[in-house]
C-alpha positions in Angstrom: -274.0 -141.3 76.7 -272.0 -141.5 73.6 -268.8 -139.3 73.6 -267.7 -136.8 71.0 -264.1 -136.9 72.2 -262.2 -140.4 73.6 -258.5 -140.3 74.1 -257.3 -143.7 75.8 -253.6 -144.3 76.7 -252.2 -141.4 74.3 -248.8 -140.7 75.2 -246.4 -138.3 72.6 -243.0 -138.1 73.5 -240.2 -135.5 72.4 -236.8 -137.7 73.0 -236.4 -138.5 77.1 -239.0 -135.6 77.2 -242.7 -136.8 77.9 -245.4 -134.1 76.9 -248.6 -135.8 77.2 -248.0 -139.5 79.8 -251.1 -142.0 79.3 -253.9 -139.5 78.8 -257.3 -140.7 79.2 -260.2 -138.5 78.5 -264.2 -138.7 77.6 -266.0 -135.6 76.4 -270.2 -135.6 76.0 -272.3 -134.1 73.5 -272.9 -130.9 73.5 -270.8 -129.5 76.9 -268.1 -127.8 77.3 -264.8 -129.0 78.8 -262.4 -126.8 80.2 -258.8 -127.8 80.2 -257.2 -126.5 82.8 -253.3 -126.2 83.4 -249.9 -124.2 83.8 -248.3 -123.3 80.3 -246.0 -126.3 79.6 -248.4 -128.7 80.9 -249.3 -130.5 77.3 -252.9 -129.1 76.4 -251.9 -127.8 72.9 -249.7 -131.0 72.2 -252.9 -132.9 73.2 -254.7 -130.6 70.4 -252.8 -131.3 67.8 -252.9 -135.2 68.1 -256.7 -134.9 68.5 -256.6 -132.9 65.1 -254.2 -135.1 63.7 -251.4 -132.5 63.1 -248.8 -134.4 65.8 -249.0 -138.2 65.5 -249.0 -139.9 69.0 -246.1 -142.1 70.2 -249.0 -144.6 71.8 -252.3 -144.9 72.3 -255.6 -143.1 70.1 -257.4 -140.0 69.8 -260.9 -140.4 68.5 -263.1 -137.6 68.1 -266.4 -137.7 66.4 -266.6 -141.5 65.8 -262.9 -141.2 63.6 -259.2 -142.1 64.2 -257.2 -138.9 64.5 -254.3 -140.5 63.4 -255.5 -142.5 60.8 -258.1 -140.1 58.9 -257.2 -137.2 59.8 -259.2 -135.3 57.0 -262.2 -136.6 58.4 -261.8 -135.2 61.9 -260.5 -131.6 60.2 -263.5 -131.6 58.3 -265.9 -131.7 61.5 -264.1 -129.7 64.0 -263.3 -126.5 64.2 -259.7 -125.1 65.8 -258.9 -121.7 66.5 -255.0 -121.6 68.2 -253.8 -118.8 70.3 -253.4 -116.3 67.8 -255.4 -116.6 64.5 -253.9 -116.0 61.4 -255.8 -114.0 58.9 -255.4 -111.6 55.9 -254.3 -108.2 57.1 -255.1 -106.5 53.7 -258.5 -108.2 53.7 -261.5 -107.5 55.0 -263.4 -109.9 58.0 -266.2 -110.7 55.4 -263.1 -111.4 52.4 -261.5 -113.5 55.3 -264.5 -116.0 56.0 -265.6 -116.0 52.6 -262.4 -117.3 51.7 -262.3 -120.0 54.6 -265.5 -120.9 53.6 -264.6 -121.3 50.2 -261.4 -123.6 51.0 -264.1 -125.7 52.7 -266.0 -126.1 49.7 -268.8 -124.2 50.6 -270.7 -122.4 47.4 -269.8 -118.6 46.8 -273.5 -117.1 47.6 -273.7 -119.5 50.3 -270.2 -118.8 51.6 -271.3 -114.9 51.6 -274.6 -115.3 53.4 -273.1 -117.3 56.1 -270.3 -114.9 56.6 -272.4 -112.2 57.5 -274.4 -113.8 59.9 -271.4 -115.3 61.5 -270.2 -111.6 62.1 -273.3 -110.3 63.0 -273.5 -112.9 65.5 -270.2 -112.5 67.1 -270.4 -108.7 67.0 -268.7 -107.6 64.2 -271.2 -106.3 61.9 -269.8 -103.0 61.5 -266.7 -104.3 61.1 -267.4 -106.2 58.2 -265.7 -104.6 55.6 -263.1 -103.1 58.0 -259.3 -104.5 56.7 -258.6 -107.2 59.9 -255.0 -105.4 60.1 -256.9 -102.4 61.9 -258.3 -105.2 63.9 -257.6 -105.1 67.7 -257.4 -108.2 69.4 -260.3 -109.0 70.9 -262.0 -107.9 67.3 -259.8 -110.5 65.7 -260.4 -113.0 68.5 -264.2 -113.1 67.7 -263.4 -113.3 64.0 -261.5 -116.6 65.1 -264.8 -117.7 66.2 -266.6 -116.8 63.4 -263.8 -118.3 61.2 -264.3 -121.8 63.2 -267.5 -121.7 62.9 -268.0 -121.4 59.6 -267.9 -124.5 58.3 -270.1 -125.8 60.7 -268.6 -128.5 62.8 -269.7 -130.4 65.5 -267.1 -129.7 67.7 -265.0 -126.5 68.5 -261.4 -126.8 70.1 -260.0 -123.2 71.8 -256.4 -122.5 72.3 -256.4 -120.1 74.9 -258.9 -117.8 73.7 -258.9 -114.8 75.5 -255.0 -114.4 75.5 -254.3 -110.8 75.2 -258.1 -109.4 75.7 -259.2 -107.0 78.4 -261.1 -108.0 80.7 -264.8 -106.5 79.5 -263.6 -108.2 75.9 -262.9 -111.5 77.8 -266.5 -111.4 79.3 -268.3 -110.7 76.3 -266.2 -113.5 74.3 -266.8 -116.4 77.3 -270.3 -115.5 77.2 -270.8 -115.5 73.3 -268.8 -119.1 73.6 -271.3 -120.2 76.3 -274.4 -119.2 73.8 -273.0 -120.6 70.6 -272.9 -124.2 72.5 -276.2 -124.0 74.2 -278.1 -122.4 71.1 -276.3 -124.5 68.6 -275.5 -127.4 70.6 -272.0 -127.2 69.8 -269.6 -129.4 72.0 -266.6 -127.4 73.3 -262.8 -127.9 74.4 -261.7 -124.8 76.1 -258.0 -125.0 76.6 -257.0 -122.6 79.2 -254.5 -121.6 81.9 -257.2 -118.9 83.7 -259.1 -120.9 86.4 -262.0 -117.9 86.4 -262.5 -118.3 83.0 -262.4 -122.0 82.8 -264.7 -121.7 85.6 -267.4 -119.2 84.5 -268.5 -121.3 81.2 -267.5 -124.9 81.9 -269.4 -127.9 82.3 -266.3 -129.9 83.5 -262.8 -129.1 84.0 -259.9 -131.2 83.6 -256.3 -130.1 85.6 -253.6 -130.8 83.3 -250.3 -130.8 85.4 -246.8 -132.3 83.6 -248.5 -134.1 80.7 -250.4 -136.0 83.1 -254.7 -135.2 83.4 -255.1 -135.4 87.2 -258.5 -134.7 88.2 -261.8 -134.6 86.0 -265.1 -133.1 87.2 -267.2 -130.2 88.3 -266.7 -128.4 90.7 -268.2 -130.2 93.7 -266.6 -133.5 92.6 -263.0 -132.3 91.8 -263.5 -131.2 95.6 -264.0 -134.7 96.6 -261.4 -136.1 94.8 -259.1 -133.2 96.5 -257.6 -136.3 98.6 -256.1 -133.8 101.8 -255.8 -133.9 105.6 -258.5 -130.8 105.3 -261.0 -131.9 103.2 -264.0 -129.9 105.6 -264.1 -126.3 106.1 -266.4 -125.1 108.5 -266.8 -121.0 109.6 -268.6 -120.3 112.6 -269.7 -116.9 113.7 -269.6 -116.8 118.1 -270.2 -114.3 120.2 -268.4 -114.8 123.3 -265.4 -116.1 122.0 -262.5 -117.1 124.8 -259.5 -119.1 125.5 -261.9 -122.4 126.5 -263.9 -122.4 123.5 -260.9 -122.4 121.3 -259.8 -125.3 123.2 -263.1 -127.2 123.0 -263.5 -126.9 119.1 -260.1 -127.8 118.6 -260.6 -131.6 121.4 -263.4 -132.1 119.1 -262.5 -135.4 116.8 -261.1 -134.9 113.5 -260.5 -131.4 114.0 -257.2 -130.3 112.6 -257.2 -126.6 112.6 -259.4 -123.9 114.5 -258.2 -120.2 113.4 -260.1 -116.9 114.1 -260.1 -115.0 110.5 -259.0 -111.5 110.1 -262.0 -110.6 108.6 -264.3 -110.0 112.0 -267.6 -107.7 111.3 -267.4 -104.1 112.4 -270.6 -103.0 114.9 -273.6 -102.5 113.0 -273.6 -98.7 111.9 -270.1 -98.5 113.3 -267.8 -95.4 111.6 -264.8 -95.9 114.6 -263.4 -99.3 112.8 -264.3 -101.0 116.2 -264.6 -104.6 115.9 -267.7 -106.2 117.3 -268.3 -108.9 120.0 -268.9 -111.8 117.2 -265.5 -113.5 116.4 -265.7 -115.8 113.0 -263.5 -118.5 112.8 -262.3 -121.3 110.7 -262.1 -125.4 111.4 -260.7 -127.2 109.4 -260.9 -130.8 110.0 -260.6 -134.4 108.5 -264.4 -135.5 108.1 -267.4 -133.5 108.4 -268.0 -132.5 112.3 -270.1 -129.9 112.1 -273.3 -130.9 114.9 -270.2 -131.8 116.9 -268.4 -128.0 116.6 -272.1 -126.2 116.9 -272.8 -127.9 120.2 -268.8 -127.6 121.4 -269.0 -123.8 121.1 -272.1 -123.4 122.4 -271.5 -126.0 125.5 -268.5 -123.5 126.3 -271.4 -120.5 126.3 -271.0 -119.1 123.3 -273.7 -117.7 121.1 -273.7 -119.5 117.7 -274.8 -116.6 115.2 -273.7 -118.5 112.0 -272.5 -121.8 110.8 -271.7 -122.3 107.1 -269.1 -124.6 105.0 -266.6 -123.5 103.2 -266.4 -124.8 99.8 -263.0 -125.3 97.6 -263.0 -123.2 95.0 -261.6 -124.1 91.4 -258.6 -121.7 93.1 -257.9 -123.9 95.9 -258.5 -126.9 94.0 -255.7 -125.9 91.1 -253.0 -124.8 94.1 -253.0 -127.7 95.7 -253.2 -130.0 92.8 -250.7 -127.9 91.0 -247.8 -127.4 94.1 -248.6 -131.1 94.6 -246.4 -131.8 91.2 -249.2 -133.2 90.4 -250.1 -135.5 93.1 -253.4 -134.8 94.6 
């Protein structure tokens, strides 16, 4: 599949100081990418050289078929950036404000006006319309940065840490209007992003960003298989009958690394007193997968096996250890 975004090799350096190291990245048609990293890590340096505002030390940054670098125009005229905190006209209204931004990109005045107002009827602001954007509150203002973006109709949107500053109800409603606008419109979306729930909720693929340097690309389940640890397998199993011996014969089994009764036992069915019941759960974590092997160690000892399930990595774990790594996964 062709990609909308290609960085090979780009590198930008500030003196002895290296903000983005050998970057390498390929974004599809019509997803959205979630880049995912601790503030300081390089995403918005990355931005810029992709919008050609911060000229790489080596290596390119195409995006939508053009040279960043070298035609930059172009790419500004297909994309659509909304930074951290959108700057707009406090004495204006939201409708003046996209007008005007449609104007600047050489969009007709009825035409400019007519798109305007279905831009902020589409990203909630209706009402708000005529409202000056200095009585604005943030989220407000954050959906008129999407509107704003939007207006000129690009082919791709890049996102600056969106939903800094928003409460949480306003950061639902913005990921989810984010999430539409690329699936109705078949927008293609870089979501730049230090919140791994967010990230997580709309995002085709994620990439951890960690020191300048892009260290794991994927979904979910394959950023878990490149997670490159002793404890790769995590297995909970729910016994009844739990002793001394059974610990011992889960934890002879091969591979096994780590056997751990959780905190979290079930109270009795019905039970008020806080009494815990007879069915212990506990964790293995182990090297490969072993799970036929754990299943008939437990129940070889006598125990009765009431539940055996994996435990995935979530994007948490997956960030952590990446992240404390330095990142070395």
């Amino acid at each position: 599949m062709e990609s909308v975004i290609e960085l090979k090799e780009l590198t930008k350096k500030y003196g002895e100081f290296t903000a983005v190291d050998r970057l390498n990245l390929t974004i599809r048609p019509g997803e959205i990418f979630g880049l995912l990293g601790p503030n300081g890590a390089g995403k918005t340096t990355t931005i810029l050289m992709m919008l050609g505002l911060a000229e790489p030390d080596a290596g390119t940054a195409t995006v939508c078929g053009v040279d960043a670098t070298r035609q930059p125009m172009q790419v500004k005229r297909r994309v659509g950036y909304m930074p951290d905190d959108v700057g707009f006209y406090e004495d204006r209204t939201g409708l003046d404000n996209l007008v005007y931004t449609a104007r600047l990109n050489r969009v007709p005045e009825p035409e400019a006006r007519k798109r305007a107002l279905e831009l902020l009827d589409r990203v909630g602001l209706a009402a708000a319309a005529r409202k000056k954007v200095g009585a604005y509150s943030r989220g407000m203002r954050q959906r008129l940065g999407l509107a704003d973006v939007l207006i000129k109709k690009p082919e791709v949107i890049i996102l600056d840490e969106p939903t800094l500053g928003i409460d949480p109800e306003g950061v639902r409603e913005l990921l989810v209007l984010i999430r539409d606008l690329s699936r109705n419109e078949g927008l293609t979306v870089l979501l730049s992003s230090h919140h791994l729930h967010q990230v997580q909720q709309i995002c085709d693929r994620v990439g951890i960003f960690v020191k300048g340097r892009l260290i794991a690309v994927g979904d979910l389940d394959e950023l878990a298989l490149q997670l490159e640890t002793k404890a790769n397998y995590k297995v909970e199993l729910d016994l009844e009958g739990w002793n001394e011996e059974t610990e011992k014969a889960l934890a002879g089994v091969d591979s096994v690394l780590e056997v751990e009764r959780t905190e979290s036992d079930a109270l009795k069915s019905g039970g008020q007193t806080g009494e815990k019941s007879d069915i212990a759960t506990v964790r293995v974590i182990s090297s490969k997968d072993v799970t036929p092997l754990l299943a008939a160690a437990a129940i070889g000892q006598g125990a009765a096996l009431h539940g055996l399930r994996p435990v995935r990595y979530g994007l948490d774990d997956i960030y952590h250890r990446y992240f404390e790594g330095g990142g070395k996964p």
